[in-house]
C-alpha positions as CSV (number, residue, x, y, z in Angstrom):
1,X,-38.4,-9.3,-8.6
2,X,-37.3,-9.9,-5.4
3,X,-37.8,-13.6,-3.7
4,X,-40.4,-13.7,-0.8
5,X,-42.2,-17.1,-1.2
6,X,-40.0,-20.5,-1.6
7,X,-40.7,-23.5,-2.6
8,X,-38.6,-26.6,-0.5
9,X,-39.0,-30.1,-2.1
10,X,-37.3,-32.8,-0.1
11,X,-38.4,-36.0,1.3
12,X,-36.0,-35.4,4.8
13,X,-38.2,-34.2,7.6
14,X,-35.2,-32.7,8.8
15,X,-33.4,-31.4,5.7
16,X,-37.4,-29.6,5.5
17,X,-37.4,-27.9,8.7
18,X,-33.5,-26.6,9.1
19,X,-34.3,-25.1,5.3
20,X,-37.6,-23.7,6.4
21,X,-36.2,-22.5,10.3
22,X,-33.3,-21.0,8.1
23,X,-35.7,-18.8,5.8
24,X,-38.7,-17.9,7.8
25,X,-35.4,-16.2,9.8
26,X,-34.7,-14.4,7.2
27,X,-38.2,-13.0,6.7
28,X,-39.2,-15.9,3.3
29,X,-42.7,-17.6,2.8
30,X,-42.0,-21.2,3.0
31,X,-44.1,-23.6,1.4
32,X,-43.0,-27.8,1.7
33,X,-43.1,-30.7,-0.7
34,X,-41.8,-34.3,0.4
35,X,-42.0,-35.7,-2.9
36,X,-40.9,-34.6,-6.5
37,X,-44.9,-34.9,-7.4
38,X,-45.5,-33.1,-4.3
39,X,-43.2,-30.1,-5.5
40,X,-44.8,-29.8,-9.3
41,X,-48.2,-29.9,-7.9
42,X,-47.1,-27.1,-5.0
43,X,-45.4,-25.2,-7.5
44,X,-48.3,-25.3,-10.3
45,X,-50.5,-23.6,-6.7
46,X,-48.3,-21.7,-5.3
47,X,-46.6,-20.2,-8.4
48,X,-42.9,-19.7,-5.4
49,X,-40.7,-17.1,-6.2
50,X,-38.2,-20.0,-6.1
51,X,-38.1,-24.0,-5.5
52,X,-35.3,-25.5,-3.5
53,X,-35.0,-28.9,-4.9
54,X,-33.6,-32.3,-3.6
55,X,-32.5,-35.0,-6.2
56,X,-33.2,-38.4,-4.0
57,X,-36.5,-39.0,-3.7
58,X,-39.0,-41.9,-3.9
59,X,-40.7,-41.7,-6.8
60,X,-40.4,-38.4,-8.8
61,X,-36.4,-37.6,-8.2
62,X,-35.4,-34.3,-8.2
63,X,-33.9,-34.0,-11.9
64,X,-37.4,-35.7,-13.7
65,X,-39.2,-33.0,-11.2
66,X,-36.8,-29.9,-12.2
67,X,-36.9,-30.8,-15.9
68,X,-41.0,-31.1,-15.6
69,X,-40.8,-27.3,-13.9
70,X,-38.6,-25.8,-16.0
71,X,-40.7,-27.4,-19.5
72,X,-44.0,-26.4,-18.1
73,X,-45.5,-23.1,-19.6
74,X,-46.6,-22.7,-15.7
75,X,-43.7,-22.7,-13.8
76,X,-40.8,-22.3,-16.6
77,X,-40.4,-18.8,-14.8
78,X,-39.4,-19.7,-11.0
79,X,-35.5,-20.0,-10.6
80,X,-34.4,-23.7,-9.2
81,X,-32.3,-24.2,-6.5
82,X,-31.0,-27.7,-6.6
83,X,-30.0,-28.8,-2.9
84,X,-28.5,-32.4,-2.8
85,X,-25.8,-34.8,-1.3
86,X,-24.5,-35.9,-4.8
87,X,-21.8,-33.6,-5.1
88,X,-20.0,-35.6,-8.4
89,X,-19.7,-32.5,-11.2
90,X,-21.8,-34.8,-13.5
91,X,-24.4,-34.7,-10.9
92,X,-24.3,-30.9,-11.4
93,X,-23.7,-31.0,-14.7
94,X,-26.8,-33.4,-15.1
95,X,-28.8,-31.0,-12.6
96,X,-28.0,-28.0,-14.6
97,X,-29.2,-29.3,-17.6
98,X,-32.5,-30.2,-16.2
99,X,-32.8,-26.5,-16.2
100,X,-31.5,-25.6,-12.6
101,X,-30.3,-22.2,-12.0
102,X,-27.6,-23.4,-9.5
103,X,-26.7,-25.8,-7.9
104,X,-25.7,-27.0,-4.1
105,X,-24.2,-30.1,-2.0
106,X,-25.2,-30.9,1.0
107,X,-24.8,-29.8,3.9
108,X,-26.2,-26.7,2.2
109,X,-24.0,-23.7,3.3
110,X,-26.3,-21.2,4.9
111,X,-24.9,-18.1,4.1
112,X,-23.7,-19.4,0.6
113,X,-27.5,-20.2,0.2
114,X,-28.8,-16.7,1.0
115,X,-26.5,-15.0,-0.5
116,X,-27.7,-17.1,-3.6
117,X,-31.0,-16.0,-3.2
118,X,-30.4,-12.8,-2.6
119,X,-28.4,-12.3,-6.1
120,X,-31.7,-13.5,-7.6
């Protein structure tokens, strides 16, 4: 199936708009979530082709969200993205087994991004 509408979760005003600039380019739906609550409750209406997910966040962080996603009979389906500045491999390791698909330090590498989303 191939991606049209995303999903960003991230409480960075900026992170959110060089994400969404980057795919609307490239022709995606983007829908926006500041918080990890945010991004369940976006994703359970929305029903993205894929979630781009941030780990720091007030409240909800991004693993509690991406292991509520991935357990939920709703949105167990959509592929997560996770797109963070902890780049430890235990971090990743920890992100993966929230039930992440992949996994991504910040800066977020454009083209390794799309090409990401593209394999999809």
């Amino acid at each position: 199936m191939p991606i049209k509408k995303i999903l960003v979760v991230d409480d960075s005003p900026t992170e959110r708009h060089a994400l969404m600039e980057l795919l609307i380019r490239h022709g995606y739906q983007v829908v926006t979530a500041e918080s990890g609550e945010e991004g369940i409750e976006k994703a359970r209406a929305e029903l993205p082709d894929l979630i781009l997910m941030d780990v720091v966040m007030p409240g909800l962080n991004g693993y509690q969200a991406t292991r509520t996603l991935t357990r939920d009979e709703t949105t167990k389906h959509i592929p997560i993205i996770v797109c963070t500045s902890k780049g430890q491999e235990t971090d990743k390791i920890w992100g993966l087994r929230q039930g992440a698909l992949d996994y991504l330090v910040k800066p977020v590498n454009s083209e390794e991004l799309l090409s990401k989303i593209a394999a999809l």
